[in-house]
Structure formats: C-alpha cells, structure tokens
C-alpha positions as CSV (number, residue, x, y, z in Angstrom):
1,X,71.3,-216.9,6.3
2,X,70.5,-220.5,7.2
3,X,72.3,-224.1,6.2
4,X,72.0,-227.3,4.4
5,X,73.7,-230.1,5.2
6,X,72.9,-233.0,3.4
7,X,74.5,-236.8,4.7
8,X,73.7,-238.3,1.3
9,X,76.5,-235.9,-0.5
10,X,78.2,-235.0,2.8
11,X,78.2,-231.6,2.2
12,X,77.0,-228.6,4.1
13,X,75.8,-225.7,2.0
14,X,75.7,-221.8,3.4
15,X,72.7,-219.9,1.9
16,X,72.2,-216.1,2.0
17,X,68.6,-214.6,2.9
18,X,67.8,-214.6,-0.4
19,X,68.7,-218.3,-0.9
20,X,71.7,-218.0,-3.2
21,X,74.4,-220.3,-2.3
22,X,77.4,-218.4,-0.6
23,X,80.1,-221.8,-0.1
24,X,79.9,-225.5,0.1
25,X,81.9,-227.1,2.2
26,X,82.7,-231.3,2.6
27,X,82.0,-232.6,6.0
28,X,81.8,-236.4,7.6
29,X,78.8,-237.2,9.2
30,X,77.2,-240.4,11.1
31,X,79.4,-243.7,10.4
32,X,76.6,-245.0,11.9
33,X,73.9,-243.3,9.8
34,X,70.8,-241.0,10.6
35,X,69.0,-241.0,13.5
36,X,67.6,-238.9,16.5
37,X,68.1,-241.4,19.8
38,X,70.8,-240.8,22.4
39,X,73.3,-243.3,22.7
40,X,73.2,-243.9,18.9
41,X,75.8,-242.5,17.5
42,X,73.8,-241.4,14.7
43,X,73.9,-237.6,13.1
44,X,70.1,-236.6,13.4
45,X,68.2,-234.9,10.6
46,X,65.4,-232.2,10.9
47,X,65.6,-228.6,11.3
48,X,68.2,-227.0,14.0
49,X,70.1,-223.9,15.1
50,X,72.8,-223.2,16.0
51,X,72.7,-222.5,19.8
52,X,76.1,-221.8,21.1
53,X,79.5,-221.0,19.5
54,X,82.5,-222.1,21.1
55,X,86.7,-221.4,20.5
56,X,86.5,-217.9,19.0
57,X,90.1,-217.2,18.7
58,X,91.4,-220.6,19.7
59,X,94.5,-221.9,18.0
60,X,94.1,-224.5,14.9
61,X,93.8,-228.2,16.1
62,X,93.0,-226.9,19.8
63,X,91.9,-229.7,21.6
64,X,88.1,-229.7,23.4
65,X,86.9,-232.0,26.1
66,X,83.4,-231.3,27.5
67,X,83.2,-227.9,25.3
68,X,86.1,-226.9,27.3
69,X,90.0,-226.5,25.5
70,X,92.4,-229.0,27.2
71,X,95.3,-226.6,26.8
72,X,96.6,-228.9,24.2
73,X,96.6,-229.2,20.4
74,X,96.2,-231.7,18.4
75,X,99.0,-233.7,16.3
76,X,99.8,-236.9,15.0
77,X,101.7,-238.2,18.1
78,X,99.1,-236.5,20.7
79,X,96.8,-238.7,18.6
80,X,98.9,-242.1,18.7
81,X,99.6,-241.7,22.9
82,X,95.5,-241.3,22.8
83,X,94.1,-244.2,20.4
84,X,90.1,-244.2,20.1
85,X,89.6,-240.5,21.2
86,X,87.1,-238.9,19.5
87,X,89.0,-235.7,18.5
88,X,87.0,-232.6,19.0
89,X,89.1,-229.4,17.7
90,X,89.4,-225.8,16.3
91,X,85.7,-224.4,17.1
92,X,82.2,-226.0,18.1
93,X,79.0,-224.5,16.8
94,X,76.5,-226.4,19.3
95,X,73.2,-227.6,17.8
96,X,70.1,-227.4,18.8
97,X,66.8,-228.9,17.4
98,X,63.8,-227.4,17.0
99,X,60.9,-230.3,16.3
100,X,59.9,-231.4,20.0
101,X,59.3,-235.4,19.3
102,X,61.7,-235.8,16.9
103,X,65.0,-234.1,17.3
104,X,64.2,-231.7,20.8
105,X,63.4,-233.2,24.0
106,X,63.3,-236.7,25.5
107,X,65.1,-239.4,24.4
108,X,65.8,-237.5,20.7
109,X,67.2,-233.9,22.1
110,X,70.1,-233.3,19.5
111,X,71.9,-230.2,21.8
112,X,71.2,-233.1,25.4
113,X,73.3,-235.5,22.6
114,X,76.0,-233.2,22.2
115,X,75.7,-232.6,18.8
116,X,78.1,-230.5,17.0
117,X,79.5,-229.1,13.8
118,X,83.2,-229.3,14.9
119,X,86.7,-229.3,13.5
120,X,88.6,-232.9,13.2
121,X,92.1,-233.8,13.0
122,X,93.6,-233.9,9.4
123,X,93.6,-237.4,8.8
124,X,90.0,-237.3,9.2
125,X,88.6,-237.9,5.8
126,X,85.4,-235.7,4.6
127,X,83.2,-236.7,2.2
128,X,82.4,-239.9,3.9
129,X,80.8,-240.7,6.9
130,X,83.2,-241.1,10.1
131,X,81.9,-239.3,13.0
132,X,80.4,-240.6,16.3
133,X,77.5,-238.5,15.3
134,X,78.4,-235.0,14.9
135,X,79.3,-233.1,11.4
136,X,83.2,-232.8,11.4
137,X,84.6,-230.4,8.9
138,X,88.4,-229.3,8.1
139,X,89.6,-226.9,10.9
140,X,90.1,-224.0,7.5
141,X,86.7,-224.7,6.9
142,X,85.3,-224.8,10.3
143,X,87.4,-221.3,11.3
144,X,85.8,-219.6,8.0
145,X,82.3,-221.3,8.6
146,X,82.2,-220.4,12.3
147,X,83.2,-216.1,11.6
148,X,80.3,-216.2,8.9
149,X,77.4,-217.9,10.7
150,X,75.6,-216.1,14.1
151,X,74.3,-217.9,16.7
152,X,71.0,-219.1,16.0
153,X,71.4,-219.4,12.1
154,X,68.8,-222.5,11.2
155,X,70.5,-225.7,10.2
156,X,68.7,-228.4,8.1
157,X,70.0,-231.6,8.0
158,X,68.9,-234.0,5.4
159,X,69.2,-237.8,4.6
C-alpha cells in the first residue's frame, strides 16, 4: 500500500501493492506553497512515511494540541472564542521523510516540522491550499483514511 498526494490537484490518492487506485480523497495543502525549511509554512514534497498514528478512537472534531487531545471538540463557537488557531482534529498520521538533505534532517526534517496529515474543522475548504503546512482532509475522510493505512505506509508528495 503506499500514497500519492499531489499539491497541484490537491488530492491524495491510496494505492494497493499492486498499484491499482483504492480511493481519492481532496485535501488542502501549503497556502504558502512547497517547500522543505522549518519555519516556512510550506507542505514539503519528496518521499515519506508515515511514522506515528495518533486519535484511534477519538471522537469527530476532537481537538489536538502538541499531538495531545485537549479534552475538547471542535465547533463553530469553540472556533470564534479562539480566532487564528490552527485547528488540528479527529486523527494525526505523523510524517516522516526519508531523503536526508532534502526532507530528513537539519534544517528540512519534515516529522522535526510537525508535519501531518490531519483532520480540519468543516469550514475548512479542500481542494485548495489553506494549511500552515500540513495536508488537512475532512474528519470522514481522515477517520476512513487513518483505519486503512499502517504505520509506515510510504507517502509521496508531489508539486
């Protein structure tokens, strides 16, 4: 199993071993664009894996700080009392990448950047790019995505 996500079309694509195409799902990457540097706010590209999943079991809209729930979840007036917050909800699947130079270690280490694929509040639109550099994707999708994929599934992420 492994998966495409491609910022051009904002889409990440599930592949079986055999590389058929399983499900597509919309996402919202980089408002800022690509890139690999920390602090830039930039979804990076290259190959990764996923190296830690995160909310098995949690509620829809569960709110996470630090990979950790808050014991709240998420709705429209949690969101107006908390303007600016980036909303991190539902499930995490932390990524790692796996080219040292250009997305692992140093000043490009995508999992040291916090990376995610992560649920988002449903205001957030997909299909265009919003995020402060992760891939955010429709709690639904994020809850089937996350009970499909193991830990360690490879991730490309494409321009």
């Amino acid at each position: 199993m492994h998966v495409a996500i491609s910022v051009a079309r904002q889409v990440l694509d599930l592949f079986d071993d055999d590389g058929n195409l399983l499900v597509s799902y919309p996402v919202s990457t980089a408002a800022k664009g690509v890139g690999e540097q920390f602090g830039s706010y930039q979804t990076p590209r290259g190959k990764h894996i996923i190296r830690a999943k995160i909310g098995a079991g949690c509620a829809p809209n569960t709110v996470f700080v630090r990979r950790r729930s808050t014991g709240e979840l998420w709705t429209p007036e949690l969101a107006a009392a908390h303007p600016g917050r980036d909303w991190i909800l539902t499930r995490i699947l932390w990524l790692s990448g796996c080219e040292p130079g250009r997305n692992r270690q140093g000043s490009c280490d995508t999992m040291r950047r916090y990376i995610y694929i992560h649920g988002s509040p449903e205001t957030a639109q997909m299909g265009h790019p919003g995020s402060h550099g992760c891939i955010r994707m429709r709690n639904s999708d994020i809850i089937a995505f996350f009970d499909r994929v193991p830990v360690y599934t490879s991730v490309e992420i494409s321009a």
